[in-house]
N, C-alpha and C positions, 0 to 999 in steps of 0.2 A: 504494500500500500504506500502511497503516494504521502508525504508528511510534511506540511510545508508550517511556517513559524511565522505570526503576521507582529508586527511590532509599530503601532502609531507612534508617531513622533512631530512634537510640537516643540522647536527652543531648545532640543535638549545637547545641542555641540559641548556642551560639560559634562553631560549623564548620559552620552548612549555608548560611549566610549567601551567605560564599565560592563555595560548591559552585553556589548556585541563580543565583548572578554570573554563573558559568561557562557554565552554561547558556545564559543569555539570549544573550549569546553567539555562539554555534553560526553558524557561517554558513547552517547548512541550519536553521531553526528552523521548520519544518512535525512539531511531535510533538504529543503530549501527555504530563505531567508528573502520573507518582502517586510522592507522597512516602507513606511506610508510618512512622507514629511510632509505634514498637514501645515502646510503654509508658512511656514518657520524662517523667522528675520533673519537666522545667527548661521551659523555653519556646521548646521546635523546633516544638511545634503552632502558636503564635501566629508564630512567625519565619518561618511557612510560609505561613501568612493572611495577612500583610502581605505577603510578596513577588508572591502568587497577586493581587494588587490590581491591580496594573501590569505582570506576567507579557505578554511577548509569544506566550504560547503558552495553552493553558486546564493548570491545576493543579487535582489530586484531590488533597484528604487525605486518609489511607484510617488507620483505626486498627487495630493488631493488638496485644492484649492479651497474647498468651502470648509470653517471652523468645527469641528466638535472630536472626541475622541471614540463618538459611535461613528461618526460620517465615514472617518479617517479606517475604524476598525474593518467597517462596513467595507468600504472600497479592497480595502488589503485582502480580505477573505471570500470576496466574488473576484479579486483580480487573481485568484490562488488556484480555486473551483473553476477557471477558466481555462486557468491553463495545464491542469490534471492534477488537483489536489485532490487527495478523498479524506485525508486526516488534516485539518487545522487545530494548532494550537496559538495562541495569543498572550504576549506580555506586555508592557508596558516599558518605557527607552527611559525611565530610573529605576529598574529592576533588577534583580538578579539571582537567577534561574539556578533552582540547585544542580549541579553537577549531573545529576541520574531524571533532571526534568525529561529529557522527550522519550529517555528511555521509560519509564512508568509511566508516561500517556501510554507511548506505542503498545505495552503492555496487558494495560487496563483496556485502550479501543480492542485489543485482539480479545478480549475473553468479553465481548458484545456491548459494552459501554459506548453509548452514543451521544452523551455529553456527559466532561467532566470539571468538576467548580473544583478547583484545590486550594491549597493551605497559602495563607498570608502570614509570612513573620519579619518584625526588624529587619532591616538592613543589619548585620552587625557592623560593617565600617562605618557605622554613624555613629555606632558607640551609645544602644539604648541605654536608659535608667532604667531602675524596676518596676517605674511607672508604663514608663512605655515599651517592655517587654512582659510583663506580664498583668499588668492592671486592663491597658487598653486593649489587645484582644481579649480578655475576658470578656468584657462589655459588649465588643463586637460578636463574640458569640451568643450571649443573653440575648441581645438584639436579633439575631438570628434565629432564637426559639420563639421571639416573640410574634418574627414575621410569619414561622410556619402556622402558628395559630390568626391571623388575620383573616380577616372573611373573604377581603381580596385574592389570597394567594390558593383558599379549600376550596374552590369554584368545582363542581365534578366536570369540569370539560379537563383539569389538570389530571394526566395523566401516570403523573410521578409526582412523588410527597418534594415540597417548596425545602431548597438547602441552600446553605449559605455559600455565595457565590462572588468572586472579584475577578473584574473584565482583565486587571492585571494578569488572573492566571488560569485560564479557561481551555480548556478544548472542547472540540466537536468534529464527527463526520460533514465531509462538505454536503454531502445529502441532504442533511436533516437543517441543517444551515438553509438552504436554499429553499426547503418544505417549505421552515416555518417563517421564513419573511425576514430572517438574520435581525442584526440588531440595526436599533434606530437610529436613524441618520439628524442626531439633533446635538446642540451644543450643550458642553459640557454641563452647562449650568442648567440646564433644561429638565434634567430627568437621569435615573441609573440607569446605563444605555446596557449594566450586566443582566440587572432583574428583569430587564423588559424583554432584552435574548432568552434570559432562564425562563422568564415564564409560557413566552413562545414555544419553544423546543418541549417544554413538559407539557403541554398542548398536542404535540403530537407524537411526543416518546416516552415511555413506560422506561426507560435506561439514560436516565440521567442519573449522575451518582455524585456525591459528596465523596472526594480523593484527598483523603487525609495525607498520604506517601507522594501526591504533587506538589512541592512546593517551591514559593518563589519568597525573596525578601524585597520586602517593598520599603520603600524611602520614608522617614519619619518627616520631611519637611512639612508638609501640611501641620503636621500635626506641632509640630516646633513653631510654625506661623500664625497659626490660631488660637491654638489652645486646646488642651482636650473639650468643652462642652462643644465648641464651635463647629470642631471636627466629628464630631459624633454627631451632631443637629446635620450637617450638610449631610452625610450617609444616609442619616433617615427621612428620606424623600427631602433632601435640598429644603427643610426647614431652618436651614439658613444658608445665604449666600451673601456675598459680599455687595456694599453698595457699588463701589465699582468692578463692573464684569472683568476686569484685566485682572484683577487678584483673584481669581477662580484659578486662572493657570501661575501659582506656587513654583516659584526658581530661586 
């Protein structure tokens, strides 16, 4: 099967450097690599060309002009499906992918898992506190039981029980990708472009699974720029955003 890696990127010529490190990486490095530079000032396009030189895998840069990190996602994984993807997985370009990432997608899609939501932890090179290595995903987990129980999420058209899900560390068959209508092509600040894919896809598959052995370490800067309430408000349905939209995107 076909495994391709889609990776939005917005701004990030400081953070994808890291990310595309991580990558190379991979014990399993049989993919292909589409970075999506959603419009980006700085020089992630160029930081992507020199990596793609020496890249042990082949790298697409795919360019999407309109704002958001579903648009951007959105583009990368119909531009993936186009060209013979059957396995997508997706991170985010301040990420970093543990070592055995695509090898445990590839793993879990072969024993018939047709979406997988994996584990969010620290960066450790950021150097969390014990606030922010074990306080704050506790929360984000409680928030996650809370959402299984929501009247929105029990609807009986859902096909699979509601589990805790980050666009940062997601796969899916391109199949079902394509079924359910993929994720939404809206700005960041708009809506969780993860939950509206999750709930799509358990719409029409009984094998979405919660992949506790996927995991990726995600950046604490949000969270270092807001604060914990603020950051916990924005996850929970964007009950809070900034007055000005330019601080949504955290650098």
């Amino acid at each position: 099967m076909s495994l391709w890696v889609v990776v939005p990127a917005y701004d990030e010529a400081g953070s994808i450097g890291a990310t595309l490190a991580a990558l190379a990486a991979q014990e399993d490095a049989d993919f292909r690599l589409v970075v999506v530079d959603n419009a980006s000032a700085d020089g992630t396009a160029e930081v992507v060309a020199e990596f793609a030189r020496a890249a042990p895998f082949p790298v697409e840069l795919v360019h999407e002009p309109e704002p958001g990190a579903g648009t951007a996602a959105d583009t990368g994984f119909r531009y993936a499906a186009a060209a013979g993807a059957t396995l997508l997985l997706r991170t985010d370009a301040d990420c970093l992918p543990a070592r055995d990432w695509t090898a445990v997608a590839r793993a879990e899609f072969s024993r018939g898992a047709q979406m997988l939501c994996g584990r969010s932890v620290p960066r450790r090179d950021e150097g969390p506190g014990f606030a922010e290595a074990r306080l704050l995903p506790a929360l984000v987990r409680l928030s996650a039981l809370y959402g299984r129980w929501r009247p929105a999420h029990r609807d009986p058209r859902f096909r699979a029980p509601y589990v805790l899900c980050h666009g940062h560390n997601l796969g899916i068959t391109a199949e079902l990708y394509l079924r359910c209508g993929g994720a939404p092509r809206e700005r960041l600040e708009e809506g969780s472009e993860d939950v509206t894919l999750l709930n799509r896809a358990r719409e029409h598959s009984a094998r979405v699974v919660r992949c506790e052995r996927l995991v990726v370490e995600n950046s604490l800067r949000r969270l270092r720029s807001w604060g914990a309430r603020r950051t916990l408000l924005w996850y929970w349905d964007r009950r809070y955003r900034p007055v000005d939209s330019k601080e949504v995107h955290v650098r």
